[in-house]
C-alpha positions in Angstrom: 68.8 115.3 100.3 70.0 118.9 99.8 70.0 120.2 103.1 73.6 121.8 103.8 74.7 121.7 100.4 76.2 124.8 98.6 74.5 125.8 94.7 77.3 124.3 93.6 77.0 121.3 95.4 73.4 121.0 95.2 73.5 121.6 91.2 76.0 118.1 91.1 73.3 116.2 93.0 70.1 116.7 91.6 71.7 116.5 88.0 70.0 113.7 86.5 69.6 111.8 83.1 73.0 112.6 81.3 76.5 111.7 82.1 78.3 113.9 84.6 81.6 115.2 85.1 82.7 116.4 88.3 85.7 118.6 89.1 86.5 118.7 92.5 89.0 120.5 94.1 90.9 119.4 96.9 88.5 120.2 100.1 85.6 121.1 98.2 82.9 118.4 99.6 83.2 116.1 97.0 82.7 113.1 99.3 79.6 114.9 100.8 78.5 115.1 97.3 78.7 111.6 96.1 77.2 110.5 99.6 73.7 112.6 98.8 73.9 111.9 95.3 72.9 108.1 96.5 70.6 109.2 99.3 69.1 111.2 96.3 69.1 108.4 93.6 67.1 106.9 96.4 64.5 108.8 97.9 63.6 111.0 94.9 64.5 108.9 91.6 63.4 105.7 93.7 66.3 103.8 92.3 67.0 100.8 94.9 69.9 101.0 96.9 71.6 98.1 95.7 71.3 99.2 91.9 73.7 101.7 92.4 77.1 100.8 92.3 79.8 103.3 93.6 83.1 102.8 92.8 86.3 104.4 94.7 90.4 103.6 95.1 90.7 102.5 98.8 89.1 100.4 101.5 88.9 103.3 103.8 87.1 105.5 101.3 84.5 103.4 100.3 84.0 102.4 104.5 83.7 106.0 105.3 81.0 106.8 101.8 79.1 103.7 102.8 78.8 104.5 106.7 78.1 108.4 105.7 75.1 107.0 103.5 74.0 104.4 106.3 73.8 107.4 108.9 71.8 109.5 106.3 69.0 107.4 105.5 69.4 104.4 107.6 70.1 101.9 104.9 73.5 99.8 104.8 74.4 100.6 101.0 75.6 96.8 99.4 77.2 98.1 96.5 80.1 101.1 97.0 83.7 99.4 96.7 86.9 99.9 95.3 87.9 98.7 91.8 89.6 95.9 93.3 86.9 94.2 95.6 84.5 94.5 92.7 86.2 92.6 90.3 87.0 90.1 92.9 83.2 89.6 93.6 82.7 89.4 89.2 85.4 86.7 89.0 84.3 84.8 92.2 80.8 84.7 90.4 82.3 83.8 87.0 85.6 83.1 86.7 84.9 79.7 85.4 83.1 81.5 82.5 87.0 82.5 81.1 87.3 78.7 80.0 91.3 78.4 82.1 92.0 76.6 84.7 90.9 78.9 87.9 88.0 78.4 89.9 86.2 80.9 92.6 88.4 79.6 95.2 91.2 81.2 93.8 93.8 83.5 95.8 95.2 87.0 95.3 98.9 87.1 95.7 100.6 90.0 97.2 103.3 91.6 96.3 105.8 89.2 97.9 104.5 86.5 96.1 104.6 88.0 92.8 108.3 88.7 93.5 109.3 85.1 95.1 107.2 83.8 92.0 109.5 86.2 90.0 112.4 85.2 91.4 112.1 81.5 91.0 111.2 81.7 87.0 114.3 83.8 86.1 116.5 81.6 88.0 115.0 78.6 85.9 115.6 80.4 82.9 119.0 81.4 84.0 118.3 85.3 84.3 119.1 87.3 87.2 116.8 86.7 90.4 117.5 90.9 91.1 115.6 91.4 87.7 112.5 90.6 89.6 111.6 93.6 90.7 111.7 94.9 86.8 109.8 92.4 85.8 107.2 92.6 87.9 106.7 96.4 87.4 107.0 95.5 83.3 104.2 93.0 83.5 102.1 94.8 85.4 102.4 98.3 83.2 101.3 95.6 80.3 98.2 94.6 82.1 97.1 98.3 82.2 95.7 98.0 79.3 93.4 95.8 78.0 94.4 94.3 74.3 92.8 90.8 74.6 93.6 87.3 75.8 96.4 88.0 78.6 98.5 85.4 77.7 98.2 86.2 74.3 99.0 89.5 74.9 102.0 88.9 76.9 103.3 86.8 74.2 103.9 89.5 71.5 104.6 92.8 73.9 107.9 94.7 73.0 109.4 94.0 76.6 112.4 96.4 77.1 113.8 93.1 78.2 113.1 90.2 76.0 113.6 87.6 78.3 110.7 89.5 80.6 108.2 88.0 77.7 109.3 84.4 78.3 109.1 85.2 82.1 106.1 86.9 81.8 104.5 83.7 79.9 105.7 81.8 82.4 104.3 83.4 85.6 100.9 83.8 83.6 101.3 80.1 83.5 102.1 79.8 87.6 99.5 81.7 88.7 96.8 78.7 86.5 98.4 76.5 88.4 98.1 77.5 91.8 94.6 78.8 91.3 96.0 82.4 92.0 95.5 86.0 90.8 97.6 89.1 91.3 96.3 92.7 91.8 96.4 93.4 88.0 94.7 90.1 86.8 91.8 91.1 88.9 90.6 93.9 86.7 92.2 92.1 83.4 90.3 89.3 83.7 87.2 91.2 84.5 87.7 92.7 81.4 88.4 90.3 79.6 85.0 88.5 80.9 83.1 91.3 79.7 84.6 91.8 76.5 84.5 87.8 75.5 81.2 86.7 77.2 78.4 89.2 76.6 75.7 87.1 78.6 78.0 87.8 81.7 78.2 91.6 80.8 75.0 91.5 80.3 74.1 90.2 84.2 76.3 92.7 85.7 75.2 95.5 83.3 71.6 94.4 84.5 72.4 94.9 88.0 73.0 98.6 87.8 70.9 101.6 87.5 73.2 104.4 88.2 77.4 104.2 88.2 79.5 106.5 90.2 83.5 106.6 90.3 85.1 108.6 93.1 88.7 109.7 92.3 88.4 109.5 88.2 91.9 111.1 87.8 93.5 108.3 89.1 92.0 105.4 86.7 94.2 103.8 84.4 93.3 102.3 80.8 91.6 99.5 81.3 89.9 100.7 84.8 88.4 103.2 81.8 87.6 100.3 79.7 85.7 98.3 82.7 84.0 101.3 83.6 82.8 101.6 79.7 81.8 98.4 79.4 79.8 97.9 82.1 77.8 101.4 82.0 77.4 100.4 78.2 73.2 100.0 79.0 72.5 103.0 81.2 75.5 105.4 79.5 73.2 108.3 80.2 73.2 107.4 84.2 76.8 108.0 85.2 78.8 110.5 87.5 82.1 110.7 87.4 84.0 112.8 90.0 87.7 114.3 90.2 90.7 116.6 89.6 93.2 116.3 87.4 95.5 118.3 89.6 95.3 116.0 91.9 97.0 113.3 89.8 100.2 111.8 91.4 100.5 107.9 90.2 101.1 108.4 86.8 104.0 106.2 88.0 102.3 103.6 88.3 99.6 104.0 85.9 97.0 106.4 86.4 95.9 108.4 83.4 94.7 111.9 83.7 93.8 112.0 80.1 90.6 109.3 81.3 89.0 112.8 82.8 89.2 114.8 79.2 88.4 111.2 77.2 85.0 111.2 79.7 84.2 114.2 78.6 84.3 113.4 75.0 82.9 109.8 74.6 80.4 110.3 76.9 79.5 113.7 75.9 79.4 114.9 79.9 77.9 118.0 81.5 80.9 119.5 83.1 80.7 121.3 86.7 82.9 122.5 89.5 83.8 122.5 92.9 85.9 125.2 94.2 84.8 126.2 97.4 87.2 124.4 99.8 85.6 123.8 103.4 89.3 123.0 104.3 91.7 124.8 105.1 92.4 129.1 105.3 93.3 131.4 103.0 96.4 131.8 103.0 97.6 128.1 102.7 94.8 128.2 99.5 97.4 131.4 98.0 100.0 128.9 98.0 98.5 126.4 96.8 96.7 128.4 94.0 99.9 129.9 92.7 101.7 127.0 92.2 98.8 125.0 90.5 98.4 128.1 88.1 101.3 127.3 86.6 100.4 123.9 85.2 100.9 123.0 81.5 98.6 125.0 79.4 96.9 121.4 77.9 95.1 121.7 80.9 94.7 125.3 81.8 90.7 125.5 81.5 90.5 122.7 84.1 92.2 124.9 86.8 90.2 125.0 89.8 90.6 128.5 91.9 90.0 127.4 94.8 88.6 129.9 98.2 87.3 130.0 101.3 85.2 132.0 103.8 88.2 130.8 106.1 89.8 134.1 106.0 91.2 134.3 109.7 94.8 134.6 109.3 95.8 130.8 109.4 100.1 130.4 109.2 102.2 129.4 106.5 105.8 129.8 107.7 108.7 128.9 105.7 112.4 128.2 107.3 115.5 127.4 105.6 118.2 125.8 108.0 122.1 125.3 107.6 121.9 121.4 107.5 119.7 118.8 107.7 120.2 118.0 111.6 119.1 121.3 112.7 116.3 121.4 110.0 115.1 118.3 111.9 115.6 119.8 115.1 113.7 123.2 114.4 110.9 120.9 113.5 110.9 118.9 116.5 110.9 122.2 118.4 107.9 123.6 116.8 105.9 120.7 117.1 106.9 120.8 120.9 105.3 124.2 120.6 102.5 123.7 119.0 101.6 121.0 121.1 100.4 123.5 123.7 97.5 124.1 120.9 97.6 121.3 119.4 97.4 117.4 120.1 100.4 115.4 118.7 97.5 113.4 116.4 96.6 116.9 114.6 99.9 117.0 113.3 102.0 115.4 110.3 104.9 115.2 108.5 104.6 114.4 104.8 108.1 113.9 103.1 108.7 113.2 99.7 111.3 110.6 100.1 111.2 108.2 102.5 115.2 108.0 103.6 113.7 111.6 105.3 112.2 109.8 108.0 115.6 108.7 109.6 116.6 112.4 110.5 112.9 113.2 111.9 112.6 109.8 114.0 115.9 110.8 115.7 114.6 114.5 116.5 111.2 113.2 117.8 113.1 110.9 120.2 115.4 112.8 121.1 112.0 115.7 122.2 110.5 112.8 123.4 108.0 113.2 120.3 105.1 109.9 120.4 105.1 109.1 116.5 104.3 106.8 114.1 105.7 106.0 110.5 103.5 105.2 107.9 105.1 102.9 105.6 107.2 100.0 105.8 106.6 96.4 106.2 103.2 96.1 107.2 101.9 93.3 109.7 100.6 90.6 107.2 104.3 90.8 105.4 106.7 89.9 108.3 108.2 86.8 108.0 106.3 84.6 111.0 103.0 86.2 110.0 103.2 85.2 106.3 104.6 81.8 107.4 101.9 80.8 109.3 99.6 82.1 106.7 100.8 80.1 103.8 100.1 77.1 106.0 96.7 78.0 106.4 96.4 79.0 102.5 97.5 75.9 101.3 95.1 73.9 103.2 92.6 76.3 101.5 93.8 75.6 98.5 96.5 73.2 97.7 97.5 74.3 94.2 98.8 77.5 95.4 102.2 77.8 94.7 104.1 80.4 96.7 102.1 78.9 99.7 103.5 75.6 99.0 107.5 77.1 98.3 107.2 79.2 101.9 105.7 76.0 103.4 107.9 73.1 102.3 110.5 74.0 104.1 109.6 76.3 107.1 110.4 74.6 109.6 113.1 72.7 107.8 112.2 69.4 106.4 115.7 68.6 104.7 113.9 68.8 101.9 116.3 71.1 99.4 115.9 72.7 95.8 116.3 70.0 93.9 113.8 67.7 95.5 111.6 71.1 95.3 112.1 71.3 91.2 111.5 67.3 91.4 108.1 68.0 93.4 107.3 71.0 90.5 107.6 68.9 88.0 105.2 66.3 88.5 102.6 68.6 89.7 99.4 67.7 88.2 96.5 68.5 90.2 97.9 70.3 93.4 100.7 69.8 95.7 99.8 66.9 97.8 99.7 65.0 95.0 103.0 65.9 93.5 104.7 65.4 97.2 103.3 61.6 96.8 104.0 61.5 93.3 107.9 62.2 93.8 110.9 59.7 95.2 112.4 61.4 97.8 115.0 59.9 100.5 113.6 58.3 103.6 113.9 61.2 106.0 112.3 63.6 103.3 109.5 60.8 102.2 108.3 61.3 106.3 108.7 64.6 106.6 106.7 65.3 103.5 103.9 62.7 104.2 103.7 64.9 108.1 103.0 67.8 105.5 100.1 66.1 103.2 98.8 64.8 106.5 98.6 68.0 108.6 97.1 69.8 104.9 94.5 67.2 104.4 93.5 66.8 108.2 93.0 70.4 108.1 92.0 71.3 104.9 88.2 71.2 105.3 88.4 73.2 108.5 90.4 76.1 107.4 88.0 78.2 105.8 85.3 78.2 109.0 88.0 77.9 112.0 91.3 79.7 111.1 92.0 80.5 114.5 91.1 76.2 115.5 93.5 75.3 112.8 95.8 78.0 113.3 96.2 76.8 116.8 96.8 73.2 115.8 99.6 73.9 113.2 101.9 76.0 116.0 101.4 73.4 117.8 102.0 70.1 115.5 104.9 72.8 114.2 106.6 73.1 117.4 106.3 76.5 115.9 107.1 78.8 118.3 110.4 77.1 119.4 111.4 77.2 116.2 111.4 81.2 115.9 113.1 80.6 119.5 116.1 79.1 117.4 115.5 80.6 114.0 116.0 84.4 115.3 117.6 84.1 118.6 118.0 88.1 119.2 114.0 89.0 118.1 112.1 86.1 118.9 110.3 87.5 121.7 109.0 90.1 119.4 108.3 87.4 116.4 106.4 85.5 118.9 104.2 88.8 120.2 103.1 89.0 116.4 102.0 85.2 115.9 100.4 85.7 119.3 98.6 89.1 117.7 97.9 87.0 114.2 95.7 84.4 116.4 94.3 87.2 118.0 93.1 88.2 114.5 91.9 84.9 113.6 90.1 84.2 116.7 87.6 87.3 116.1 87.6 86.4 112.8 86.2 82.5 113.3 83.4 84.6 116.3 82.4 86.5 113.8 81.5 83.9 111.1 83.6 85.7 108.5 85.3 83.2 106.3 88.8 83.0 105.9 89.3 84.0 102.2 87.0 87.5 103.3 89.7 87.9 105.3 92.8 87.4 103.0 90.9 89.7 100.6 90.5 92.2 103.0 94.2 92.0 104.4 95.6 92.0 100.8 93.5 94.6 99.7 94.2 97.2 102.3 95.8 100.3 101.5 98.6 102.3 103.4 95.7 104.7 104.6 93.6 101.4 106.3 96.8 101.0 108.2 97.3 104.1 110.0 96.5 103.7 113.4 94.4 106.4 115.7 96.8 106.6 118.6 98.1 109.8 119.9 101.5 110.5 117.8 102.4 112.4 115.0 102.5 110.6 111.7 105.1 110.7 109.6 104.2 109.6 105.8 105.0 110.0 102.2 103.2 112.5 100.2 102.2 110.0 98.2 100.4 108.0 100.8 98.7 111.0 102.6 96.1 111.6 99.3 93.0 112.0 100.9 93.7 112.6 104.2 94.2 115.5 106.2 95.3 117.2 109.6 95.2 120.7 110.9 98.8 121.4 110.9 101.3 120.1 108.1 105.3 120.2 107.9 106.6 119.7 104.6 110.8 119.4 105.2 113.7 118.9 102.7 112.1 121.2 100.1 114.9 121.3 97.8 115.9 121.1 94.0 116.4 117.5 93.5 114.5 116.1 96.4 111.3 118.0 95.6 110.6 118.8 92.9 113.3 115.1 92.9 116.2 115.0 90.2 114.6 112.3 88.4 112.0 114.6 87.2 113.8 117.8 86.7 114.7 116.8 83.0 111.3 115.3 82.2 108.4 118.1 81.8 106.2 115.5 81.9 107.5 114.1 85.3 108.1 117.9 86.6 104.4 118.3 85.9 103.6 115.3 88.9 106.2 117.1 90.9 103.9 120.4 90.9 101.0 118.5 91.4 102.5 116.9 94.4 103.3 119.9 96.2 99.1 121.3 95.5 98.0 117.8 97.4 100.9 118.1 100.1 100.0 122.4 100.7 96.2 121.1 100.5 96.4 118.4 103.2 96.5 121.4 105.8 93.6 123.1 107.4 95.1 126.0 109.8 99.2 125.5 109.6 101.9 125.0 106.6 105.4 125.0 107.7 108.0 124.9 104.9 111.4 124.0 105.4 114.6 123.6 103.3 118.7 122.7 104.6 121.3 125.0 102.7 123.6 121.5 103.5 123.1 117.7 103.4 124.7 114.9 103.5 124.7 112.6 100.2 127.1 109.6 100.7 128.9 110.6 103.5 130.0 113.8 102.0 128.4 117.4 103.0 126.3 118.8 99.7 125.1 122.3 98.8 121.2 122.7 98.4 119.7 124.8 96.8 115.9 126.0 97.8 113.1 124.5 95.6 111.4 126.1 92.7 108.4 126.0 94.3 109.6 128.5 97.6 110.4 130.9 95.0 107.2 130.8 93.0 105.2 131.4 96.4 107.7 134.3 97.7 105.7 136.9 99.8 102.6 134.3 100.3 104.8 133.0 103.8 106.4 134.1 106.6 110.3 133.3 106.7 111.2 132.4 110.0 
C-alpha cells in the first residue's frame, strides 16, 4: 500500500493510532494519499471497508477517491461522500427522531426554491421581494453555526435586518410544511440530531472505525462540530487533510481557523506535503513568492513548495492597451499553442465573471470551440424545473415551491388570491387544501384535473419518472404550450424537455429511484458539470479549485478586479485575494500566461488600469511579452 509513495507520503499513511493533520500543498499527492490511506486501513490494520467513512466537498471528488480505491484493491468503498450526501443518508435514517413534522421522504430545495420561497414570505409581510437574495445569504450565514434548536435560534439572532428574523421564522416554518430541506438544514439538523439524541449518535459513532476529511480548510463551524461529534468514540483514529492557503470561501463560510482549532483539541501530529508532482519550476517561483507574503498568523504553516520539474516550463506576462486587444492577444496564443496543445488542455480562469463577454467574442471571432463554466445549469431552466415540480409534487404533495410553480404552469386561471386562499387551509398537503377551498367554476375543474393527474400518478413517480413524465406532457399539452409561451426559443425549450426524458428514461432502466436522482442533480457542484468535449473552458477562479490543465491564462490582472476593489480596504478580504491568485498560478502544469489592459471600459466610459500588486511582487520570475 506504499508502493510509489514519497517519505513524505508514505510517513502520512502508515501513521496510525493518533489524530493526524495533513498539510498539503497544492499538487502534492494528497488525493493519492487519502486513497492508500484506506487501502491501508484495510489490508494492514484489517479495518472493514465500510467502517471507514471518508468525507470530501464535491461529488466529483469523492467519485474519483472511491473509483481510485476500487481499482487499487478491487473493493467498491460504501462510505467516502461529501458532507452533504452524508447528512442526507443520517436524516433519511432518522429524521423522525428530531420530533417536527418531516419525514424521510423529504426534499432538498435548491437555490431557486429558497429564493421563490423568499420572495413569497416578504411579500406577505409587506417587505421588499428584492430583499430575497439578502435574506437568504443572512439565514444561511446563521445556520453555519450550530447554537441549538434552529428555530429557536433563528428567533433571537441580531439579523442586520430585523424583519429577516420574522422572515427567517417563517421560511423555517415553510420548509415543515412542505416536508422540505435546504442545503444548510442538511448538516444543521444532523447536528442537531447528534447533539439532542445521543442513542442516534451513538449508531452512527458505532459505524466508524477510522474518519478522514479531504479539504479541511474549507469546513465551516458546524461541519467542525459534526465532524467532533461524530469522531467523539474513536477521537484517536482521525486524518484530517488540507492547506490553509488554499482557503478561498471564506465568503461563504469556510473557516481556516478549523485547521489550527484541529490541531489543538485534538492534540494532532502535524506533517507536510510539499513536493508538488504538478507543475514546473518556474510557475512554483511565482506561486511561492506571493504565498510568502501571507499574514504572519499563519507564517509557520507556509508550504515551500518544489519540484524535480525543472525543464524550463513558461510563465509569460503581457500587458495590453485595452481590454479588446488583451482579448485578442489571448485568442492568438491559444491559436498558437494549439499546434502543441489540444483546445481541452487549455483554460481561462477569470476572477469576475462579466470577463467572459470579451473572451467569448475573441474565441469566435478565431473560431475558438469553448465552453463556459457557469451559468444556469440544466436542472434550473424554466421547462426543465417545470416539469420537475410536477413530478415532485406527486412524490410528495406537501412540497410547497413544487405546488406554487405547478398551479399555474400551464395557466389554470387560477390567480394569487385563490393561491393565498389554497395556503391557508393547508392542512396535510396540497390536494387537500385545493379540495378544501371555494374557487369559481372554471378554477374548481381545472384544480380537480390537477388533484387527479397528482394522485393518478403519485404512486408511480418514484419507480417510473420517465412513464409518468411522459404522461404529464402529454395530459399537459405540454409542449404546445412552450410553442405559445416562448414563441422565439421554443425549439430549443423543447430540445431540453426532450433531453430531461432522456435523463429519466435511463434513470427508470437503471432502477435508480427518483429522489436518488433529485439528490444527485441538486447536489452537483459546478465541477460535476463540466463537460469533456474538445474546447477550452472558460471559468471562475473560484470554481476551478481542484482542477487542473497544462496551460492556464489568467486575464484582467488589475488593481480592483484582482486583487477586486471590494477587498482592497479589508486586510482580511485582501488576504483571500492572495490566496486566490496561489490556487489560480497552481492550476497550471507547463504554461502561466498573465495578462493586464492599461484601459477598460467601466460604464461606457474608457478607464485607466493600473497593473496588480501581484505582477509587481513576482517581477523578474516571467517573461514580459
Amino acid at each position: 500500500m506504499i508502493k510509489g509513495l514519497n517519505q513524505e507520503q508514505k510517513a502520512a499513511v502508515e501513521h496510525f493510532g493518533s489524530p493526524l493533520l495533513l498539510l498539503a500543498g497544492a499538487g502534492s499527492g494528497k488525493t493519492k494519499v487519502l486513497t492508500h490511506k484506506i487501502g491501508y486501513l484495510i489490508k494492514e490494520k484489517g479495518i472493514k471497508p465500510h467502517r471507514i467513512l471518508a468525507i470530501t466537498f464535491t461529488k466529483k471528488a469523492a467519485q474519483e477517491m472511491a473509483g481510485r480505491v476500487e481499482r487499487m484493491l478491487a473493493i467498491k468503498p460504501r462510505s467516502v461522500s461529501t458532507f452533504h450526501s452524508f447528512c442526507v443518508r443520517i436524516l433519511r435514517e432518522d429524521i423522525a427522531s428530531l420530533g417536527r413534522n418531516f419525514d424521510k421522504k423529504f426534499i432538498i430545495y435548491d437555490q431557486t426554491d429558497t429564493k421563490k420561497t423568499l420572495k413569497d414570505i416578504l411579500k406577505r409581510f409587506n417587505f421588499d421581494p428584492k430583499e430575497a437574495d439578502d435574506a437568504q445569504k443572512t439565514i444561511s450565514k446563521a445556520k453555519q453555526t450550530y447554537r441549538g434548536d434552529l428555530v429557536e435560534y433563528i428567533s433571537v439572532l441580531p439579523f442586520p435586518q430585523n424583519q429577516y428574523a420574522e422572515t427567517a421564522n417563517a421560511y423555517q416554518r415553510d420548509l415543515e410544511q412542505s416536508n422540505a430541506l435546504d442545503y444548510d438544514d442538511l448538516i444543521h439538523h444532523a447536528t442537531h440530531l447528534f447533539v439532542t439524541r445521543p442513542e442516534v449518535l451513538g449508531k452512527w459513532q458505532d459505524r466508524y472505525d477510522f474518519f478522514m476529511v479531504d479539504e479541511f480548510q474549507d469546513t465551516n463551524e458546524i461541519q467542525y462540530s459534526l465532524i467532533k461529534l461524530l469522531s467523539g468514540r474513536n477521537r484517536n483514529n482521525i486524518f484530517v487533510v488540507g492547506d490553509p492557503f488554499q482557503t478561498i470561501y471564506t465568503w461563504r463560510g469556510a473557516v481556516p481557523e478549523n485547521i489550527l482549532k484541529f490541531g489543538r483539541e485534538f492534540g494532532a501530529t502535524e506533517m507536510r506535503l510539499e513536493k508538488n508532482y504538478r507543475s514546473t519550476r518556474k510557475i512554483l517561483d511565482v506561486a511561492n513568492i506571493v504565498i510568502g507574503k501571507v499574514d504572519r498568523m499563519w507564517a509557520d504553516k507556509v508550504l515551500t513548495l518544489h519540484t524535480d520539474k525543472e525543464e524550463e516550463g513558461e510563465v509569460e506576462y503581457r500587458d495590453s492597451v485595452d481590454h479588446d486587444s488583451e482579448n485578442r492577444h489571448i485568442a492568438e496564443k491559444i491559436k498558437d499553442l494549439a499546434s502543441t496543445y489540444s483546445y481541452s488542455d487549455m483554460a481561462v480562469l477569470i476572477r469576475m465573471s462579466f470577463l467572459s463577454r470579451g473572451l467569448e467574442s475573441s474565441f469566435m471571432q478565431y473560431g475558438i470551440p469553448y465552453e463556459i463554466v457557469r451559468g444556469l445549469a440544466f436542472y434550473e431552466r424554466a421547462e426543465v424545473k417545470d416539469l420537475l415540480c410536477y413530478l415532485r409534487l406527486m412524490a410528495n404533495t406537501r412540497d410547497r415551491a413544487a405546488f406554487v410553480r405547478t398551479v399555474n404552469t400551464p395557466g389554470r386561471g387560477i390567480g394569487k388570491k385563490a393561491i393565498a386562499a389554497i395556503s391557508e387551509n393547508f392542512k396535510t398537503d396540497w390536494i387537500q387544501a385545493l379540495g378544501d377551498t371555494r374557487l369559481s367554476r372554471r378554477q374548481r375543474g381545472n384544480a380537480d384535473l390537477l388533484t387527479g393527474m397528482i394522485s393518478k400518478h403519485g404512486d408511480a413517480v418514484e419507480d417510473k419518472p420517465y412513464t409518468v413524465l411522459m404522461s404529464i406532457i402529454q395530459e399537459l399539452n405540454y409542449l404546445e404550450y412552450l410553442k405559445g409561451e416562448y414563441k422565439e426559443d421554443h425549439e430549443d425549450r423543447i430540445e431540453n424537455v426532450s433531453e430531461l426524458c432522456n435523463v429519466m428514461l435511463s434513470v427508470e432502466t437503471e432502477g435508480k429511484p427518483f429522489s436518488e436522482f433529485m439528490e444527485d442533480s441538486l447536489l452537483a457542484s459546478d465541477q460535476d458539470r463540466i463537460s469533456q468535449e474538445e474546447s477550452v473552458k472558460i471559468m471562475t477562479i473560484h470554481a476551478a479549485k481542484g482542477l487542473e490543465w497544462p496551460v492556464i491564462f489568467l486575464p484582467a490582472l488589475e488593481e480592483g478586479i484582482f486583487p477586486s476593489e471590494r477587498s482592497i480596504m479589508s486586510g482580511a478580504a485582501l488576504e483571500e485575494e492572495r490566496r486566490l491568485f496561489y490556487v489560480a498560478c497552481t492550476r497550471a502544469k507547463e504554461g502561466l500566461y498573465l495578462s493586464s489592459a492599461d484601459y477598460r471600459m467601466k460604464f461606457g466610459r474608457t478607464s485607466q488600469m493600473l497593473p496588480s500588486r501581484y505582477i509587481g511582487e513576482i517581477k523578474g520570475s516571467y517573461r514580459r511579452k
